[in-house]
C-alpha positions as CSV (number, residue, x, y, z in Angstrom):
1,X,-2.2,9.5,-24.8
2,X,-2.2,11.4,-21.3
3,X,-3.0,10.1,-17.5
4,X,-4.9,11.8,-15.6
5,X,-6.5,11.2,-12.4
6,X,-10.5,11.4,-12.6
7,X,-13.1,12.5,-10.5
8,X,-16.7,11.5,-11.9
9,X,-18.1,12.2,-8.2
10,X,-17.2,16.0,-8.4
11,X,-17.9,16.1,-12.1
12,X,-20.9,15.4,-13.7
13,X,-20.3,15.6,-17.4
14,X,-17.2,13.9,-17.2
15,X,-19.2,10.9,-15.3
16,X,-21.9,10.8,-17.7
17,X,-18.9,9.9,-20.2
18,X,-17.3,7.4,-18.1
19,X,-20.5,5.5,-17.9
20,X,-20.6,5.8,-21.8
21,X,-17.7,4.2,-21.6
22,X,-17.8,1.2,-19.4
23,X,-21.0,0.7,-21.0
24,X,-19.4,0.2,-24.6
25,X,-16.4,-1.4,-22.8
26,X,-18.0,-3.9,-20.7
27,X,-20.6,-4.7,-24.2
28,X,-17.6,-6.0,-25.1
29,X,-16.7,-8.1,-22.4
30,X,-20.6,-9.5,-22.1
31,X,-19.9,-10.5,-25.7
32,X,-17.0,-12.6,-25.4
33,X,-18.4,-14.2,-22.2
34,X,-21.6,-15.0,-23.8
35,X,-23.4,-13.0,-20.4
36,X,-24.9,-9.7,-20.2
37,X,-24.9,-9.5,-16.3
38,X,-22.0,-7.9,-15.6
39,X,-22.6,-5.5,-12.6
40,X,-21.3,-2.2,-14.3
41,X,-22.4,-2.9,-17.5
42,X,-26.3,-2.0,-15.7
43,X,-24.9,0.6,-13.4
44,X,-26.6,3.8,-12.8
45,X,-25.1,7.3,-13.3
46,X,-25.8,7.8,-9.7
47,X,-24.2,4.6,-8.5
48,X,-20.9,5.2,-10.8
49,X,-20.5,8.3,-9.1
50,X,-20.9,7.1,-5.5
51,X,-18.5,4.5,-6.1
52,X,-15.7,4.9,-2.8
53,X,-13.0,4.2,-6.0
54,X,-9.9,6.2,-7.4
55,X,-10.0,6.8,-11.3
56,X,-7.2,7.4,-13.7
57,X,-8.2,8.0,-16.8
58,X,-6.2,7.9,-20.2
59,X,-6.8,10.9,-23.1
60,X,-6.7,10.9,-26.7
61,X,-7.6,13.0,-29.6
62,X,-11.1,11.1,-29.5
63,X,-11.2,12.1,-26.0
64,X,-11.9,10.1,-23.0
65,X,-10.4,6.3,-24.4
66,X,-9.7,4.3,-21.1
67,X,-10.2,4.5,-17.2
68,X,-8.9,2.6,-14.3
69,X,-10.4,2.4,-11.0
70,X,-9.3,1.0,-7.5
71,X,-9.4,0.8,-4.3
72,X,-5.9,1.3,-2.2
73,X,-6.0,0.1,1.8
74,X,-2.2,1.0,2.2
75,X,-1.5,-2.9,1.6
76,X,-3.4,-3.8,-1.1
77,X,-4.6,-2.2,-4.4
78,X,-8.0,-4.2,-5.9
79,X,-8.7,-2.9,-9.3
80,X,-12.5,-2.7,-9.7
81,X,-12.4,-1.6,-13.4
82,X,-10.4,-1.4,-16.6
83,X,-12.1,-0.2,-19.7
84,X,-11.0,0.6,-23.1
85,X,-13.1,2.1,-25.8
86,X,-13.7,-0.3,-27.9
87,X,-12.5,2.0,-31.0
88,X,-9.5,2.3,-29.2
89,X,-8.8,-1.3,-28.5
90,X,-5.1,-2.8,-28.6
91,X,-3.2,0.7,-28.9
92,X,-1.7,0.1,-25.1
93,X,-4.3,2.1,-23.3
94,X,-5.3,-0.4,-20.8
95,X,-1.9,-1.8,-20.2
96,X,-0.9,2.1,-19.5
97,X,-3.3,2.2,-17.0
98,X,-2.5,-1.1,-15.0
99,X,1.1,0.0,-14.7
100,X,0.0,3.5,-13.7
101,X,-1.7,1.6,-10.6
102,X,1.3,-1.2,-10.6
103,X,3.5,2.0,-10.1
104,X,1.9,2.3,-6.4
105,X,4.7,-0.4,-5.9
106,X,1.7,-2.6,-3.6
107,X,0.2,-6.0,-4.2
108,X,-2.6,-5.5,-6.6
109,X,-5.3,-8.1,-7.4
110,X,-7.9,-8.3,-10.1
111,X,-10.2,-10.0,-11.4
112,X,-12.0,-10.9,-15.4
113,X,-14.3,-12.6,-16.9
114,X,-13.0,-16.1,-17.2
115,X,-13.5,-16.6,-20.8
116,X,-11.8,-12.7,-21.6
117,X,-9.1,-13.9,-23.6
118,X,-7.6,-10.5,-24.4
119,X,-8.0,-9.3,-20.9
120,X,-6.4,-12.5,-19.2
121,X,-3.8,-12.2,-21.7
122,X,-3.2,-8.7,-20.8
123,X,-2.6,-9.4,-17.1
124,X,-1.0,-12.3,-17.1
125,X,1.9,-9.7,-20.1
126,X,2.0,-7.4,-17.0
127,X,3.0,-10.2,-14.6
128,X,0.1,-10.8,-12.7
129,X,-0.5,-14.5,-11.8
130,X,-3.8,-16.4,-12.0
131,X,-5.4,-16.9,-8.5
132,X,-8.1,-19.0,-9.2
133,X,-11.9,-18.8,-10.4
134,X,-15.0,-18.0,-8.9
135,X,-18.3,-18.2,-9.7
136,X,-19.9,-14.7,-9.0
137,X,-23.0,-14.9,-10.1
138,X,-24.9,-18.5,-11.1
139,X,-23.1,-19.2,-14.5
140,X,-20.9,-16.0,-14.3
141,X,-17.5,-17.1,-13.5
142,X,-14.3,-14.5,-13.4
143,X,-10.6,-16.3,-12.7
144,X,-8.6,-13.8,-10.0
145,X,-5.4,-12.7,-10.3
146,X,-2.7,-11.0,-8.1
147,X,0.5,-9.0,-8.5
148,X,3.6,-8.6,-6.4
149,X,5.6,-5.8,-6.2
């Protein structure tokens, strides 16, 4: 698996894949929480790349497998995004890509769907500690988390 940074504003085929991919990703997510509203599960090609996020992305033979995205204000680091291709699943793609952000050594918060399991489970392996949930939509609740460098 390789990291790279990604830039689906400045490249069009490569952001028609990474919506392919949060698309199957986040199916997956709307599945276990029983809730089909997650925001970038119905976002637009144009909206994905207009986005004001950074991207890492992680490469495997199958090709694109796993982006991150964040936002960094020089004292915090919010992660917006984590997806895995499903086919890909529990192979350490999406913990590679937390710690590629953890490695900007800043506090970083994030937040999941409150009944993701595997994602909780994930952050919580990586150190993060739960902040508390919120309910983000009527019915859609996600629990936050934060990490401390």
């Amino acid at each position: 698996m390789n990291l790279s940074p990604l830039d689906p504003a400045g490249d069009g085929s490569l952001a028609s894949d990474l919506l392919a991919l949060q698309r199957e990703a986040y199916a997956v997510e709307a599945a276990l929480l029983g809730d089909d509203r997650i925001p970038p599960l119905h976002e637009s090609l144009a909206a994905l790349r207009a986005a004001p996020l950074r991207w890492t992305g992680a490469w495997g033979d199958g090709g694109l497998t796993g982006a991150v995205a964040w936002t960094d204000d020089g004292d915090l680091v919010d992660v917006h995004r984590l997806v895995v291709a499903p086919r890909a699943a529990r192979q350490g793609i999406g913990s590679a890509l937390i710690r590629s952000v953890l490695a900007l050594g800043r506090r970083t918060v994030v937040a999941t769907g409150r009944d993701n399991a595997p994602a909780r489970a994930l952050y919580e392996r990586l150190g993060f500690v739960p902040t508390g949930d919120r309910e983000v939509l009527p019915g859609l609740w996600v629990t936050g988390f934060r990490h401390d460098p």
